[in-house]
RODO-2510 file (C-alpha; in nm, 4 decimals, decimal comma):
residues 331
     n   res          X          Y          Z
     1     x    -0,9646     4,0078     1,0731
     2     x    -0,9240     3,8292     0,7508
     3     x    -1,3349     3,8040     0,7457
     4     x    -1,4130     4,1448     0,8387
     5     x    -1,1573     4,2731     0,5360
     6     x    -1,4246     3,9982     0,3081
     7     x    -1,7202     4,1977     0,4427
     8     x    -1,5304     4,5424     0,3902
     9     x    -1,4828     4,4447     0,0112
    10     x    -1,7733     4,3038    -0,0472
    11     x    -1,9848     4,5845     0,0298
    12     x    -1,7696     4,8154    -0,0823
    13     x    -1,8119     4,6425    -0,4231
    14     x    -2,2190     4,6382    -0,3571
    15     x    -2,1815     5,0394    -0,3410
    16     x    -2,0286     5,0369    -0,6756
    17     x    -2,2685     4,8340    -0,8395
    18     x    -2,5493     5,0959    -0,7071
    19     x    -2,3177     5,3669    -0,8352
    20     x    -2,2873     5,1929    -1,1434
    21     x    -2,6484     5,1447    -1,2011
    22     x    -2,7400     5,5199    -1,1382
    23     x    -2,4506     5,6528    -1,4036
    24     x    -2,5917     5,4202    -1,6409
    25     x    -2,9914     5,5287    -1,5244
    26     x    -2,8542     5,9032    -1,6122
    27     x    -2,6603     5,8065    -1,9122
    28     x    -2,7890     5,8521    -2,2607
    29     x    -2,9477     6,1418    -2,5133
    30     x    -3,1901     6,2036    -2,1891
    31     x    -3,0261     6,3138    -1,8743
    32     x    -3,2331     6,1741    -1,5592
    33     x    -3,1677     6,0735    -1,2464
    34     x    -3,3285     5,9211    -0,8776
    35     x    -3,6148     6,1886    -0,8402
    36     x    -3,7098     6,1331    -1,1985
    37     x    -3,6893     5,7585    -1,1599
    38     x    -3,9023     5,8262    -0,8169
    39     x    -4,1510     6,0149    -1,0074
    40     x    -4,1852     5,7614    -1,2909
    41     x    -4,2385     5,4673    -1,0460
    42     x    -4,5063     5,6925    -0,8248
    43     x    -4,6507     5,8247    -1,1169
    44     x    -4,6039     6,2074    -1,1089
    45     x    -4,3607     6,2666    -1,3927
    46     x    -4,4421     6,3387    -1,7686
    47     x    -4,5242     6,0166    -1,9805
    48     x    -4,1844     6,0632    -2,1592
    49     x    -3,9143     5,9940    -1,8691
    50     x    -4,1835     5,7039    -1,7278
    51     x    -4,1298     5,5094    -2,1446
    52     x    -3,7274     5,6190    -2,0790
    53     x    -3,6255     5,5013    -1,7050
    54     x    -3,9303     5,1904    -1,6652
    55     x    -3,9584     5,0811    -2,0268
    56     x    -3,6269     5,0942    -2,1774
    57     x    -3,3504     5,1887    -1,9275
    58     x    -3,4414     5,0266    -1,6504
    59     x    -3,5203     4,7040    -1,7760
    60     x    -3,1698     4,6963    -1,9732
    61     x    -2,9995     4,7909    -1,6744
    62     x    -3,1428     4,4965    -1,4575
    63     x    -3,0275     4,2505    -1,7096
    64     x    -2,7094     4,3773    -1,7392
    65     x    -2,6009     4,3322    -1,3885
    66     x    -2,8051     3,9509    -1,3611
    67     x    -2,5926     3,8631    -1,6659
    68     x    -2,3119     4,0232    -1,5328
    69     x    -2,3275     3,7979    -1,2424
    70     x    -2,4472     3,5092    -1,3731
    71     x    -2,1566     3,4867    -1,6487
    72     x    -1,9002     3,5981    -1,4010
    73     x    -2,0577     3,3193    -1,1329
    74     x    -2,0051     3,0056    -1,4201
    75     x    -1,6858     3,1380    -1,5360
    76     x    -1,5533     3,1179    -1,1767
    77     x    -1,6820     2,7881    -1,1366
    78     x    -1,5802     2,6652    -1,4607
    79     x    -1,2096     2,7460    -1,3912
    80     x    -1,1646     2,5972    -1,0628
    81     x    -1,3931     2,2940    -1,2089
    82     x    -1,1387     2,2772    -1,5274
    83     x    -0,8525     2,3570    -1,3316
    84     x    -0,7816     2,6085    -1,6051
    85     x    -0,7592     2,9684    -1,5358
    86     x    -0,8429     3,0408    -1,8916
    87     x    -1,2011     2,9034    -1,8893
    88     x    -1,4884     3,0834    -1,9769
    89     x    -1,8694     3,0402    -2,1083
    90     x    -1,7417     3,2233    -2,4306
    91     x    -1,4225     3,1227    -2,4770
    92     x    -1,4833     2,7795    -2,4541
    93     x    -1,8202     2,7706    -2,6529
    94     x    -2,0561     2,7143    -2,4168
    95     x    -2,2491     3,0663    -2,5018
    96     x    -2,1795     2,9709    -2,8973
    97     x    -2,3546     2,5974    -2,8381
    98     x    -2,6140     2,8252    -2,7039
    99     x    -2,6876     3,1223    -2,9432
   100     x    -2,6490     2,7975    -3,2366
   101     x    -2,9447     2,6286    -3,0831
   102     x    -3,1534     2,9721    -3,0115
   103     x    -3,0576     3,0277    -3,3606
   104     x    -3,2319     2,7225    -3,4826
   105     x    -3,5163     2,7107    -3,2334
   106     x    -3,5769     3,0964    -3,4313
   107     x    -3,5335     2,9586    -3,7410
   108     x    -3,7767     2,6710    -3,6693
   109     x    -4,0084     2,8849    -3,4804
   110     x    -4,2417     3,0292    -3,7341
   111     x    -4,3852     2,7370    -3,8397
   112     x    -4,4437     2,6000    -3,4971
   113     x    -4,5991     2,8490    -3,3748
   114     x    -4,5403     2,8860    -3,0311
   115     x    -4,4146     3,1884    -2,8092
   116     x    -4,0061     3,2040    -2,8768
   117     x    -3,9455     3,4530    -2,5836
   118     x    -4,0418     3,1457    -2,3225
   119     x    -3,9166     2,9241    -2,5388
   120     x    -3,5691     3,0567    -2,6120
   121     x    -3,3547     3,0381    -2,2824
   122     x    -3,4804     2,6354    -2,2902
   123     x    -3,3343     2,5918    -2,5806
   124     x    -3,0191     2,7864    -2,5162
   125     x    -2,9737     2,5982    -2,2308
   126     x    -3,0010     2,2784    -2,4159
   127     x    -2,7358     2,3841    -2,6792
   128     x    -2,5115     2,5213    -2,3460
   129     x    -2,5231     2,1453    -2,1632
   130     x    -2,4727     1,9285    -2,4829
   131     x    -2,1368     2,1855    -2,5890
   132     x    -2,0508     2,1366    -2,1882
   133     x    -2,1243     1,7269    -2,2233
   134     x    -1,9336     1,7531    -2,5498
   135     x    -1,6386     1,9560    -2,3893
   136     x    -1,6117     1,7029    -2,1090
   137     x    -1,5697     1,3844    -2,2719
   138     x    -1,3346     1,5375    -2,5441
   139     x    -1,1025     1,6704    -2,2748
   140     x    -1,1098     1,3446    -2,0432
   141     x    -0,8268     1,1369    -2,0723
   142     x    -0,7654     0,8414    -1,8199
   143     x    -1,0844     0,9471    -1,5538
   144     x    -0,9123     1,3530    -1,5743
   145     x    -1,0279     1,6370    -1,7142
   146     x    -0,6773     1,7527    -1,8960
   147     x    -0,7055     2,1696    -1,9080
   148     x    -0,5585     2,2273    -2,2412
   149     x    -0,7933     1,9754    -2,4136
   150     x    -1,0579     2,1318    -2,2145
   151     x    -0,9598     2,5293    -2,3702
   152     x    -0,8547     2,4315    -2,7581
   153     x    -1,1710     2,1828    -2,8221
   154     x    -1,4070     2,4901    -2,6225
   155     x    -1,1880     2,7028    -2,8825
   156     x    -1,2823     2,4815    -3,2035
   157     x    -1,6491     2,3943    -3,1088
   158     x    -1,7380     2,8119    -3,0407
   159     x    -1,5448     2,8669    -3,4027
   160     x    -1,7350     2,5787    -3,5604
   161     x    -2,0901     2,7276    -3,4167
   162     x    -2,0384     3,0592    -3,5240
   163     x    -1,9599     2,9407    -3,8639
   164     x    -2,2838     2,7648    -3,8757
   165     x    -2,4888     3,0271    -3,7421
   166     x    -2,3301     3,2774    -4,0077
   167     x    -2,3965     3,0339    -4,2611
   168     x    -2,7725     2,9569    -4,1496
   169     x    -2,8269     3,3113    -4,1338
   170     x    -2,8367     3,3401    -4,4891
   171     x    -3,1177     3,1207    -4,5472
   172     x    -3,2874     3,3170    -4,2943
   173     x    -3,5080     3,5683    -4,3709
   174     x    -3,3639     3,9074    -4,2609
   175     x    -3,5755     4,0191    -3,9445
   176     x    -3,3980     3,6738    -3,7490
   177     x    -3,0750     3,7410    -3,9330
   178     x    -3,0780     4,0521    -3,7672
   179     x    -3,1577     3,9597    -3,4359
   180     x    -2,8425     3,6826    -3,4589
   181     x    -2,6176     3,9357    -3,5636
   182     x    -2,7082     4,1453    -3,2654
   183     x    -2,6729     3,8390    -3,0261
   184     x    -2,3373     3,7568    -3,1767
   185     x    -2,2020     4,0346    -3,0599
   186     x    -2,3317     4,0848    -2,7147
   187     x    -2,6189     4,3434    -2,7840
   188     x    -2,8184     4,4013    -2,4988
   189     x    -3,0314     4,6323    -2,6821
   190     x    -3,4023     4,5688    -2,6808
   191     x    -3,4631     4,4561    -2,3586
   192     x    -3,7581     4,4282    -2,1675
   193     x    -3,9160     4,3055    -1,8616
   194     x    -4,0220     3,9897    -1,9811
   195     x    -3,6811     3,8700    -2,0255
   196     x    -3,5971     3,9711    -1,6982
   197     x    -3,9486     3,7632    -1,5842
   198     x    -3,7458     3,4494    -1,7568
   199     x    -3,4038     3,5047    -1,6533
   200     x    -3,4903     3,5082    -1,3145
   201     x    -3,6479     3,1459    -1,2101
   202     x    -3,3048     3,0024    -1,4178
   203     x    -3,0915     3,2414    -1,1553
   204     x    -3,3204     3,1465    -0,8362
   205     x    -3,2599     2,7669    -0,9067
   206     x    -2,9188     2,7552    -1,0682
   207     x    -2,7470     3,0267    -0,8027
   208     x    -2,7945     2,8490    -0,5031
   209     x    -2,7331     2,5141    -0,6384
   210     x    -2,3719     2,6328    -0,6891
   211     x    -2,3214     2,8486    -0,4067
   212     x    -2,4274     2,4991    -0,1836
   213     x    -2,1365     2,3276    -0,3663
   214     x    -1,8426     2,5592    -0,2186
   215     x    -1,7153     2,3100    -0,0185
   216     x    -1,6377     2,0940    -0,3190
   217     x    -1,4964     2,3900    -0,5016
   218     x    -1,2673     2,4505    -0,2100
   219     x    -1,1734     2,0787    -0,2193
   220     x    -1,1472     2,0536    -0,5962
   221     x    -0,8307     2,3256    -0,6214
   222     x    -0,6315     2,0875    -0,3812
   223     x    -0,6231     1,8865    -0,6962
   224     x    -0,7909     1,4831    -0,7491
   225     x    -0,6097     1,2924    -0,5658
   226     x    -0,6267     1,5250    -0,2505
   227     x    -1,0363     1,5118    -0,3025
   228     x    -1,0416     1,2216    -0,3819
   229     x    -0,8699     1,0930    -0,0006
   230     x    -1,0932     1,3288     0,1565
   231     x    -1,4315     1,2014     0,0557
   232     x    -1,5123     1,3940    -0,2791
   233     x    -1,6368     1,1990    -0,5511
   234     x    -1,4336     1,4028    -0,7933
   235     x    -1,5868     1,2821    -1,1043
   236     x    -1,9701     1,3750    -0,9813
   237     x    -1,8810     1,7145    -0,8620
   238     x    -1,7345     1,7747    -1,1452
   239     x    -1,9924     1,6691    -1,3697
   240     x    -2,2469     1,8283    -1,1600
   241     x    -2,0648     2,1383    -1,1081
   242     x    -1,9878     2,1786    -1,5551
   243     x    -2,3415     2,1094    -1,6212
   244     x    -2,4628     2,3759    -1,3391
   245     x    -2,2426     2,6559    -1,4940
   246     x    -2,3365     2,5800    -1,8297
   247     x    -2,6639     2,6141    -1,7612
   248     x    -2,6612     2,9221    -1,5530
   249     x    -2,3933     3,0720    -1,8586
   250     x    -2,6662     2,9418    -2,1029
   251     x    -2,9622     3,1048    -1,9054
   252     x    -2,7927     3,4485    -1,9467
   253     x    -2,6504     3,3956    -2,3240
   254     x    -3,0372     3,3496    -2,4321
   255     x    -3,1609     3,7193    -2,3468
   256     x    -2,8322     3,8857    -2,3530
   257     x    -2,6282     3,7382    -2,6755
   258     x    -2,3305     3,6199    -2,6854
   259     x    -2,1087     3,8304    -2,4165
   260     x    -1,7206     3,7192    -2,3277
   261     x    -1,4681     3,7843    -2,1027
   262     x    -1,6940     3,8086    -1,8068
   263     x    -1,6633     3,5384    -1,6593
   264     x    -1,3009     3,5490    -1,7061
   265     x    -1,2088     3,8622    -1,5852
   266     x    -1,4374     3,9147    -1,2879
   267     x    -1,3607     3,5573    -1,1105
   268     x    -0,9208     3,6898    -1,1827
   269     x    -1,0483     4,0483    -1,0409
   270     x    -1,2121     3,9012    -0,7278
   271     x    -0,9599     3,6016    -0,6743
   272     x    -0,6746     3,9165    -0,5996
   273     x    -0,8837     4,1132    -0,3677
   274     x    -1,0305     3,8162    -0,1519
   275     x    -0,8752     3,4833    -0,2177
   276     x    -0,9686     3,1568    -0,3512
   277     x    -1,2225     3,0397    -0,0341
   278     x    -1,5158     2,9876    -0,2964
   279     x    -1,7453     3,1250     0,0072
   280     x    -1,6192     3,4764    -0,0931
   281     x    -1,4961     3,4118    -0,4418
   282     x    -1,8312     3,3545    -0,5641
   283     x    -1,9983     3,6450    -0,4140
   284     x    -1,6993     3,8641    -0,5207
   285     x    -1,7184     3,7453    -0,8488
   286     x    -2,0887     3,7923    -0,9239
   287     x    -2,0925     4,1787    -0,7816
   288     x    -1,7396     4,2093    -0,9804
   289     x    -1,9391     4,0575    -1,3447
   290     x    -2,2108     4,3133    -1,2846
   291     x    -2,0357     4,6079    -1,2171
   292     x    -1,8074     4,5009    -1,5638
   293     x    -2,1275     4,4395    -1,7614
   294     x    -2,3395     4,7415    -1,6939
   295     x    -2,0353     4,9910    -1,6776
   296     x    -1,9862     4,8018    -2,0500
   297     x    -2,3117     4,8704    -2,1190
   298     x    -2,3299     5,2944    -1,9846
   299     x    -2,0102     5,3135    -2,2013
   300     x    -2,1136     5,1665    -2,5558
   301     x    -2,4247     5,3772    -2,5286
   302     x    -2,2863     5,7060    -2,4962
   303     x    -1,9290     5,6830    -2,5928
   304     x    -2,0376     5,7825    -2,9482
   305     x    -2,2910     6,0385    -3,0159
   306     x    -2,5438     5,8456    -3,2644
   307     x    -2,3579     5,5127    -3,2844
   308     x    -2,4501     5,2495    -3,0153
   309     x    -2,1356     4,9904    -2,9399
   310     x    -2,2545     4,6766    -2,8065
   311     x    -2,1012     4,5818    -2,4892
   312     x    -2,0171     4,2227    -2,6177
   313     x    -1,7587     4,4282    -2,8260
   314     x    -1,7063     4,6706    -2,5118
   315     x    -1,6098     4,3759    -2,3000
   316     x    -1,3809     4,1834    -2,5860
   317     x    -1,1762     4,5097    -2,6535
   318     x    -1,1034     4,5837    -2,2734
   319     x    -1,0544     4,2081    -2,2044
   320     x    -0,8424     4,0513    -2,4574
   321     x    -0,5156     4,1983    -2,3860
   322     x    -0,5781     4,0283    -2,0412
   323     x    -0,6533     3,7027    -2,2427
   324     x    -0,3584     3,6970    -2,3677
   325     x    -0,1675     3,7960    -2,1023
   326     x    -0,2783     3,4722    -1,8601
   327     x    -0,2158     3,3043    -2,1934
   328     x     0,1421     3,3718    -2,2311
   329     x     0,1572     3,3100    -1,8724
   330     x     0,0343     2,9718    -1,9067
   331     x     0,2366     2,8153    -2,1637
***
């Protein structure tokens, strides 16, 4: 019974992400919808809607809900790997670590000459692990990770980062200074299908690797000891497990800038409507983080007439009374 209710959920929350992807398709200054996308794909529309749905909305759209899902998939791992119900990729500076080291790869990259779109999500995912690596061994403390370590040093390192990015911006010239500004606040303007092309091996590798670890997620929340007597090497998983989400958060920070709350939010969201099994959690969470990101998205965009919001800032001002609110709760 309890399964079928899983399966009821689930694709009831699969409906709303295709409901949430066609309001966001016929959002905007030009109103279209699924003949006109039809017509663009097949050809038999004016040159105008085929630049609108397949060059710019479209594309945008895709990445929204793989970020969305990839963001809400790490921060759900990251809090049962933590054992903090706080953690997330940008709250505990894993997506900072990452836009700092984009931001210097950018910085570096005109005199190296080399392509920075296949370049960039390597490099963000380098900056991603050495901020996780760096957030692990400040927060262990006798062979355990302690949560509260964990939260305030992922606190201090994303403040330090974003110092340093503001500061190296202004010895930037202004074209990249720009383009940081817009990934520091979660921009997902700009997109095209070649991000999408280098998004997806990261996702195709780094998804399944987690989702084939549920059964030490599941062990993990019956706290160390517990594991530990029943054959998990507690210290692997979780090294594996914070270096897999950190990646996979990384991966999405590099083409979509630095977006919060996800993968706090979605992974609380999915945890009340069907449990903490990590078999459904996951999956709940990831359809949950794309729904949030897109519907962020649809609503910067056309909120305003003239004025774009990015839905970094969408995201932070619908999410951070709920910060604060597991906050209180957990001191």
């Amino acid at each position: 019974m309890r399964r079928k209710r899983t399966c009821l959920i689930q694709f009831i929350l699969v409906l709303g992400l295709i409901a949430t992807v066609l309001l966001s398709l016929n959002s905007g200054y030009s109103q279209t919808g699924l003949a006109d996308l039809w017509g663009a794909i097949t050809g038999t529309v004016e040159k105008t809607s085929t630049l609108i749905l397949l060059k710019m909305r479209l594309p945008r759209i895709v990445l929204a809900v793989l970020c969305g899902m990839g963001l809400a998939l790490s921060g759900c791992t990251l809090q049962t790997v933590t054992d903090n119900s706080l953690a997330d990729p940008g709250i505990i500076g894993i997506n900072a670590g990452a836009g700092f080291s984009v931001m210097i790869f950018m910085w570096m990259s005109p005199s190296l000459h080399i392509d920075t779109k296949f370049y960039r999500p390597l490099f963000a995912m380098m900056g991603g692990l050495l901020t996780a690596f760096f957030l692990y061994n400040f927060a262990k403390r006798d062979g355990r990770i302690r949560p509260a370590h964990f939260l305030l040093g992922g606190i201090g390192a994303s403040a330090g980062f974003t110092a340093m990015m503001t500061i190296l911006g202004t010895n930037i010239n202004s074209s990249i200074y720009q383009m940081v500004q817009r990934w520091l606040v979660g921009n997902i303007w700009g997109t095209d299908w070649y991000q999408i092309k280098m998004l997806l091996p990261c996702l195709l590798v780094l998804v399944p690797l987690l989702f084939w670890r549920v059964n030490a997620l599941d062990l993990l929340l019956l706290g160390e000891d517990s594991a530990s007597a029943l054959g998990v090497r507690v210290g692997q998983e979780r090294r594996v497990l914070l270096f897999l989400s950190a990646a996979l958060a990384a991966s999405c920070v590099a083409v979509s800038g630095g977006i919060g709350f996800i993968g706090l939010v979605a992974p609380h969201i999915a945890r009340r409507i069907t449990g903490l099994r990590h078999r459904n959690l996951l999956l709940t969470s990831m359809l949950t983080g794309g729904i949030l990101l897109v519907l962020a998205d649809t609503v910067g965009r056309t909120l305003f007439s003239g004025i774009e919001v990015p839905a970094g800032i969408v995201i932070s001002i619908l999410a951070a009374p709920y910060f604060l609110y597991l906050l209180h709760k957990q001191i």
